[in-house]
C-alpha positions as CSV (number, residue, x, y, z in Angstrom):
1,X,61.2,114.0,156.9
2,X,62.2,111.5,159.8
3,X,58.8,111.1,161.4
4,X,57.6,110.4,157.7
5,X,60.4,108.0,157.4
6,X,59.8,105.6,160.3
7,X,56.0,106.2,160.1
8,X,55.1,108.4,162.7
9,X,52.3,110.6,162.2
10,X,52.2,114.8,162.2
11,X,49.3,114.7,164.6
12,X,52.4,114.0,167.5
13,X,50.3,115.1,171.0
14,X,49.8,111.2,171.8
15,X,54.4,111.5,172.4
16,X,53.8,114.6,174.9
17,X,53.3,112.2,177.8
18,X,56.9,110.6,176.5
19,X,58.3,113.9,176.0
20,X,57.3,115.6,178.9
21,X,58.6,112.8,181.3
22,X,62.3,112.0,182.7
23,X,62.3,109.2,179.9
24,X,62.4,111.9,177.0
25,X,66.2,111.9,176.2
26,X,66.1,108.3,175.7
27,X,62.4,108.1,173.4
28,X,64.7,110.8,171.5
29,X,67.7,108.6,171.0
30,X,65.4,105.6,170.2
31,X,63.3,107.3,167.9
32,X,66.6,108.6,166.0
33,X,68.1,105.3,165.9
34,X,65.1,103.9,164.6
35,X,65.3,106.3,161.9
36,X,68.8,105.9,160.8
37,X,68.1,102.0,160.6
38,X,65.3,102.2,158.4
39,X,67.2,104.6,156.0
40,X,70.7,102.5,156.2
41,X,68.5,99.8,155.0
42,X,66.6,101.0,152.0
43,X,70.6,102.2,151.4
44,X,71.4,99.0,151.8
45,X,68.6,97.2,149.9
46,X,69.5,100.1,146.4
47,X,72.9,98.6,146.6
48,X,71.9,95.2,146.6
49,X,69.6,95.9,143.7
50,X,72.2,97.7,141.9
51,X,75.0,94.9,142.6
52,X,72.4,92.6,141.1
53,X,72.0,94.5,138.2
54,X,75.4,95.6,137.0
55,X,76.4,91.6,138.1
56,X,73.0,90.5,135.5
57,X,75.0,93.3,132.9
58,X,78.3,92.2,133.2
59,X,77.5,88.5,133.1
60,X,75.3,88.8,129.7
61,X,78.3,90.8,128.7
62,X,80.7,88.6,129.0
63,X,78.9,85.2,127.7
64,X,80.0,84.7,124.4
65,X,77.9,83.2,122.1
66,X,80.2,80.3,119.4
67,X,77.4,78.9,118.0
68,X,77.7,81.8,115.0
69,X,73.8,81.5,114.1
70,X,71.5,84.8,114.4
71,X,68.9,84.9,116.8
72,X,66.1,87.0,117.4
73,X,66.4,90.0,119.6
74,X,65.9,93.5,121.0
75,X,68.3,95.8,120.3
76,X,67.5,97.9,123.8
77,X,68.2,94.5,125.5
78,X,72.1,95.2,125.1
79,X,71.9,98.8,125.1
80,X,70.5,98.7,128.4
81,X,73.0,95.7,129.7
82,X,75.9,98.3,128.5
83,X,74.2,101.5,130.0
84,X,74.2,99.8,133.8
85,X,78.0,99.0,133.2
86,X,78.7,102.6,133.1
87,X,75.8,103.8,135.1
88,X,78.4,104.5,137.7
89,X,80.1,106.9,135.3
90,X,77.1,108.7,133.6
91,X,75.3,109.5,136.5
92,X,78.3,112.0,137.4
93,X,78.0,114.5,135.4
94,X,75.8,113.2,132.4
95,X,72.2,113.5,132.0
96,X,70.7,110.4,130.0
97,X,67.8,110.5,127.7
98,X,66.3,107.3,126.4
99,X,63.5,107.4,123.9
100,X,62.8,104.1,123.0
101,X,59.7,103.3,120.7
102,X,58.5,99.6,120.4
103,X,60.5,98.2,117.2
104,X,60.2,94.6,116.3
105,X,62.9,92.0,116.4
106,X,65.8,91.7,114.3
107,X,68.1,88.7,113.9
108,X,71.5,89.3,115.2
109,X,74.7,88.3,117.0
110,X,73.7,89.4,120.5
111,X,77.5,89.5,121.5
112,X,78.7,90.8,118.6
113,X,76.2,94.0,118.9
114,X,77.2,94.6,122.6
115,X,80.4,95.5,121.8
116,X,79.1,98.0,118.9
117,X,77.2,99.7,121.5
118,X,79.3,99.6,124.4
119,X,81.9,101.7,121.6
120,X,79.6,103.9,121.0
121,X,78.8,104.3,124.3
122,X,81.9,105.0,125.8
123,X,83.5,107.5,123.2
124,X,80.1,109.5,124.2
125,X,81.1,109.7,127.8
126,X,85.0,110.4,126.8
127,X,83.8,113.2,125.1
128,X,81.5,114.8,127.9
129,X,84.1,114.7,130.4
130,X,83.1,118.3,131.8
131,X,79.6,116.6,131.4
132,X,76.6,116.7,129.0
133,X,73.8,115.0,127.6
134,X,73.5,111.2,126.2
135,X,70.6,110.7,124.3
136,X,69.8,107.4,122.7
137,X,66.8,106.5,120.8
138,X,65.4,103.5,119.2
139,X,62.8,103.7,116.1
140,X,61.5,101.6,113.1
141,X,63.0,103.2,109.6
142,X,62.8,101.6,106.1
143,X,62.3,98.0,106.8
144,X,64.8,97.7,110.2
145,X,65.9,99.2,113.4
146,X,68.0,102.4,113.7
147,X,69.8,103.2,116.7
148,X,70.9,106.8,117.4
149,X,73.5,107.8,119.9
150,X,74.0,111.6,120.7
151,X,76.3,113.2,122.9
152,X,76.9,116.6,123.6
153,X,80.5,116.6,123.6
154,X,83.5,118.8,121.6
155,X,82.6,117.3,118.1
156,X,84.5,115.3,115.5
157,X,86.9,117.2,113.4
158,X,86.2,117.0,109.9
159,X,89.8,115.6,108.5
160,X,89.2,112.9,111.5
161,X,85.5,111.7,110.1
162,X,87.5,110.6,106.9
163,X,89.5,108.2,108.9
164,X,87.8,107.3,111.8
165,X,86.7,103.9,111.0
166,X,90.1,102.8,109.9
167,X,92.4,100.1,111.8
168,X,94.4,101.1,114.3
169,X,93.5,105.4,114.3
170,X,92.5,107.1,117.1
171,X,93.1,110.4,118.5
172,X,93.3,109.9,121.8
173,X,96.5,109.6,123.5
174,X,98.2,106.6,124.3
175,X,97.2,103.8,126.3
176,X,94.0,105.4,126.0
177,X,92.4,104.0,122.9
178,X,94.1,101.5,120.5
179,X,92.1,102.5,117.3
180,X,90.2,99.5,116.7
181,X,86.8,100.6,118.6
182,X,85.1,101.7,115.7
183,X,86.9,99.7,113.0
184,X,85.5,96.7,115.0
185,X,82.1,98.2,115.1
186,X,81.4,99.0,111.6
187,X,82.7,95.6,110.8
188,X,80.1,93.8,113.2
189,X,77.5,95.8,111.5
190,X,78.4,95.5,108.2
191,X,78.4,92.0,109.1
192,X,74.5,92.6,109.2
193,X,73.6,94.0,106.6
194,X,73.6,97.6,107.8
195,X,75.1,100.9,107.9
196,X,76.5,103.1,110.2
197,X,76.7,106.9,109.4
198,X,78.2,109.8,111.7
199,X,77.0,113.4,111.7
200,X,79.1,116.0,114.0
201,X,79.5,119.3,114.9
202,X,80.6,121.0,117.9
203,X,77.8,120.2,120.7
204,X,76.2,117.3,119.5
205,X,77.7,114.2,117.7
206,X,75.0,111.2,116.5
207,X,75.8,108.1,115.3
208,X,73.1,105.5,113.8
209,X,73.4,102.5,113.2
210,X,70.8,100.7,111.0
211,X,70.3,97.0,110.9
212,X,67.8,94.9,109.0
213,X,64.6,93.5,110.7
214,X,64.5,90.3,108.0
215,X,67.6,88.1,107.6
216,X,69.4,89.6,104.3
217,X,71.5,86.8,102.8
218,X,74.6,86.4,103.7
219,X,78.6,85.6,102.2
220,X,80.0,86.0,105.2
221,X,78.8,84.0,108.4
222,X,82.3,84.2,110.1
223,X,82.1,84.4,113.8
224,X,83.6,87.8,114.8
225,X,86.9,86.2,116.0
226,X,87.9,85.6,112.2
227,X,86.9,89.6,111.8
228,X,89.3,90.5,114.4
229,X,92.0,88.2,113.0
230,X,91.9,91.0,109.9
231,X,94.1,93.0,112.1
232,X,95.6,91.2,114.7
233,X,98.2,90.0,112.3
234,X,99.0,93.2,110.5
């Protein structure tokens, strides 16, 4: 593996004359630290890459778009943005499947979507935390784009699938989840003119979410701050 690394061939009977000499220990030591440079800096080089791309993630996360007008998009753009934000946690213990098939466009609040999938997202991984599967899949359905998120996790009790887009309910225990993570989701997608549906059962839990490729009119253009502002009084 190290003579592959640092280039050296398998045919190795042009070193004997180096390894049969007094000079041997030291070709030894060189050739080893030759080795271990080249493979601290591809470690090095993955990291920077990696920085890069979480610091790409993180920075389209967090730009917040005021103008309140849809624009076109792809909804994998911000799936994948989210995805490197927790790549750190996924690759663990959880084996991730994406199956993306070429949808068109849709018009959309970019923002307003990441943090529907970065919900999703991370309730998945809460609920694999002795590990699992998250599979996520993109295809064209009845005029738009549906989204499916699978885990492989405990399930959702059925008395909790009643209430668990509601304000403010959450099972998790406190300081863990404030109840408004999926409240706020279906919200931003209703705001779309789609749907979001749940189907459970111990072992595999899907949500998809299914948003319009053509604009659908709309009564409500609010920017999602005035959708938050539904509950922040309460």
């Amino acid at each position: 593996m190290t003579r592959t690394l640092i280039g050296v061939r398998d045919d190795l009977d042009f070193l004997m004359p180096i390894l049969k000499s007094e000079h041997r220990d030291w070709a030894i030591h060189l050739a080893h630290s030759l080795a271990s440079s080249f493979l601290n800096n591809k470690t090095i080089l993955r990291a920077v890459e990696r920085s890069s791309k979480i610091v790409f993630a993180l920075k389209s996360y967090a730009r917040f778009d005021q103008s309140g007008d849809k624009k076109p998009l792809q909804v994998s753009d911000g799936i994948e943005n989210v995805l490197e934000i927790y790549h750190n946690q996924i690759k663990r213990n959880i084996q991730l499947s994406c199956n993306y098939q070429e949808v068109p466009s849709i018009l959309g609040y970019p923002d307003e979507l990441i943090q529907v999938w970065t919900n999703l997202i991370h309730n998945a991984i809460q609920a694999m935390e002795s590990g699992g599967t998250l599979t996520i899949s993109i295809v064209e359905k009845d005029g738009g784009v549906e989204v499916r998120i699978a885990d492989t996790g405990s399930g959702i009790p059925s008395h909790v699938k009643d209430r668990m887009f509601d304000a403010f309910f959450t099972t998790k225990s406190a300081g863990q989840g404030s109840g408004l993570g999926l409240y706020i989701s279906k919200k931003i997608v209703d705001k779309h003119r789609g749907s979001i549906e749940v189907e459970s059962r111990p072992g595999n839990t899907e949500f998809r979410i299914w948003l319009p490729i053509e604009e659908a009119p709309s009564q409500d253009s609010r920017p999602n701050e005035e959708v938050i502002e539904e509950f922040t009084h309460v």
